[in-house]
C-alpha positions as CSV (number, residue, x, y, z in Angstrom):
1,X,112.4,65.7,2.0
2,X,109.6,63.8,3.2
3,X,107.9,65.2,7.1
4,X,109.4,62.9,9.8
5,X,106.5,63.0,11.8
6,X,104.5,60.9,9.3
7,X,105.1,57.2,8.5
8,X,104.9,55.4,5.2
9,X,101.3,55.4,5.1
10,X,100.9,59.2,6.3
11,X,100.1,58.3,10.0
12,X,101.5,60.7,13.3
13,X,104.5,59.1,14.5
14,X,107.4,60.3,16.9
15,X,110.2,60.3,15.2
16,X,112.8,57.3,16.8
17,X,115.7,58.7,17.7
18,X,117.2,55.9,19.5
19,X,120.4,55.6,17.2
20,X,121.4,59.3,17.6
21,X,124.5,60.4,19.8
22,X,123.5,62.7,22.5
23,X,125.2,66.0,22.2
24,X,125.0,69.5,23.8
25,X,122.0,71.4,22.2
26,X,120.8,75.0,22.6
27,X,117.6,76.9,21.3
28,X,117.0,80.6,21.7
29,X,113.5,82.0,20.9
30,X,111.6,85.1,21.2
31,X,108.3,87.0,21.0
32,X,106.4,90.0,22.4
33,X,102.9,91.2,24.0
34,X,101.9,94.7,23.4
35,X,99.7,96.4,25.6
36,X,98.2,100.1,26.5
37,X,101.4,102.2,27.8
38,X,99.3,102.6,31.1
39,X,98.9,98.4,31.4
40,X,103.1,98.8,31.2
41,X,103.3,101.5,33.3
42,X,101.4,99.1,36.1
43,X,103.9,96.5,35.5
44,X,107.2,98.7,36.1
45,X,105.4,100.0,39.4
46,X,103.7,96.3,40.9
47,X,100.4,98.1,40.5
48,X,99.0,95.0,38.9
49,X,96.6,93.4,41.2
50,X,97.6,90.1,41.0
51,X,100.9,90.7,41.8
52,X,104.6,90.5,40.4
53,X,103.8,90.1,36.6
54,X,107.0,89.2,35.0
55,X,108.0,87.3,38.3
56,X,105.1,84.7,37.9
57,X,105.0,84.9,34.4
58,X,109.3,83.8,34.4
59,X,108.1,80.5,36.5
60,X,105.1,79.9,34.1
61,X,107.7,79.4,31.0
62,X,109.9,77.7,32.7
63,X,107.9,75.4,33.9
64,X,106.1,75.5,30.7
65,X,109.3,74.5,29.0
66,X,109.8,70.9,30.6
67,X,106.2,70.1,30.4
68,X,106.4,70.5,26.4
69,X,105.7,66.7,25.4
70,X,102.3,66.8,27.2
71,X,101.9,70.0,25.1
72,X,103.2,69.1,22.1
73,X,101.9,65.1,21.1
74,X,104.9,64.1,19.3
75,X,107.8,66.1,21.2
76,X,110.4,63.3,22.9
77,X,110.6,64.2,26.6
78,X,114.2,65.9,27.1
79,X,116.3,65.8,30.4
80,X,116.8,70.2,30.1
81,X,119.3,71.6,32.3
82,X,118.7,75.1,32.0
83,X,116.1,77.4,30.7
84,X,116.3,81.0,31.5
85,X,113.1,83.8,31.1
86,X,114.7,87.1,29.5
87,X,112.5,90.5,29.5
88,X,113.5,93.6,27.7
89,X,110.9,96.6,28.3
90,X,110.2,98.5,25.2
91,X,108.2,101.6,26.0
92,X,108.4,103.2,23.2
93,X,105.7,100.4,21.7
94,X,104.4,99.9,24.6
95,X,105.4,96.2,24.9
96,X,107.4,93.5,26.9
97,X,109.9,91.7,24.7
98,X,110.5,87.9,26.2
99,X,113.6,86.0,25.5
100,X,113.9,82.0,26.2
101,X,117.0,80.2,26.0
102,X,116.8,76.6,26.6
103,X,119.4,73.9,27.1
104,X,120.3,70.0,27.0
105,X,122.3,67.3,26.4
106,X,120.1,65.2,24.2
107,X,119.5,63.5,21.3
108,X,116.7,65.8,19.9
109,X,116.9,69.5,20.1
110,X,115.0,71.9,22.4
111,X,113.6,74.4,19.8
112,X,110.1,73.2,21.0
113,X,110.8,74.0,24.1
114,X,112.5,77.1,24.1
115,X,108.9,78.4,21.9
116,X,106.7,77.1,24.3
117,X,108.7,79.2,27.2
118,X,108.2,82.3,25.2
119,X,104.4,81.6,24.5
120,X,103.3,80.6,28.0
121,X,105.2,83.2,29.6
122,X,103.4,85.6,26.9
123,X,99.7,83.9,28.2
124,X,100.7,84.4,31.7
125,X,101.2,88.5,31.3
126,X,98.0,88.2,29.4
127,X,96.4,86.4,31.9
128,X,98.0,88.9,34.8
129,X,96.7,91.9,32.7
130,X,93.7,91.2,31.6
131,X,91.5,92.6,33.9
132,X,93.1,96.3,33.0
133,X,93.7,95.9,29.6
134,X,91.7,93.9,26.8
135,X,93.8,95.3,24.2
136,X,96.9,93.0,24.4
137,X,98.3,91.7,21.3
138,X,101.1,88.4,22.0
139,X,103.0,88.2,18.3
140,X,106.2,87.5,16.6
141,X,106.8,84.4,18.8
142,X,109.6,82.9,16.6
143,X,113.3,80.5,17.3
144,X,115.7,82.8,16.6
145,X,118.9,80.1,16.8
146,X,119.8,76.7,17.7
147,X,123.1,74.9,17.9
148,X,124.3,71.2,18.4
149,X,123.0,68.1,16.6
150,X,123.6,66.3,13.2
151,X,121.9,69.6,11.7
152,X,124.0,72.1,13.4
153,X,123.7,75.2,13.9
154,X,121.0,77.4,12.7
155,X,121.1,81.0,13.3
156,X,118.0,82.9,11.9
157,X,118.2,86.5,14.4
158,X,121.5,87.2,16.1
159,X,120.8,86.8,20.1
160,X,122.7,88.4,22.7
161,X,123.6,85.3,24.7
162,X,124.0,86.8,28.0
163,X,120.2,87.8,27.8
164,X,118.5,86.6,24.9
């Protein structure tokens, strides 16, 4: 199957998706930053000195999340309706888990922008922490599932839907 980004002659294009039907679509993605158990510890308690980590860091993805085309060169812009920041607390490695659900009725999906919700939400923790701990690690940043559109559904990771 040839890359839809490319055209005949190999050059970036967008991909025209003027003929397609809009239809309700969903992406769920996910990822993690790992830090020193004391960096977490400063979290839980506010002790961070630039305030409300996982507070700012929420309204950094989402607003990440509909600013994806300028991010991304050749991602449509998408009328979202709804993104939503999920963080699980894992203290037993000594990391934040971040969910992102993203939503639309479109006629492209929102797996782009479901990813870039969970990666600039992971920079802004980073960028929050820093100044304690050098030692963060942001990984497994990943779309777990996505439904609607003329490809379906496609469900990599099951996701509890009520909180990523």
């Amino acid at each position: 199957m040839p890359l839809s980004h490319l055209d005949e002659q190999g050059h970036a294009r967008m991909v025209d998706v003027t003929g397609k039907a809009p239809t309700v679509r969903e992406a769920w993605a996910a990822g993690e930053i790992t830090m020193q158990p004391e960096t977490l510890a400063l979290i839980q308690s506010g002790g961070i000195p630039k305030g409300d980590v996982l507070a700012v860091a929420r309204v950094a993805g989402i607003m990440a999340a509909k600013r994806t085309p300028e991010l991304i060169p050749l991602c449509h812009p998408l009328p979202i309706t709804s993104i939503e920041i999920h963080f699980t607390i894992d203290e037993a490695r000594s990391a934040v888990r971040i969910a992102a659900r993203a939503k639309c009725t479109g006629v492209t999906g929102v797996e782009m922008e479901a990813l870039t919700a969970v990666s600039v939400t992971a920079l802004t923790i980073y960028d929050m922490c820093k100044a304690v701990d050098r030692t963060m690690r942001i990984g497994e940043i990943r779309l777990q599932r996505k439904t609607g559109g003329k490809s379906g559904n496609i469900i990599l990771e099951d996701v509890d839907e009520q909180s990523g």
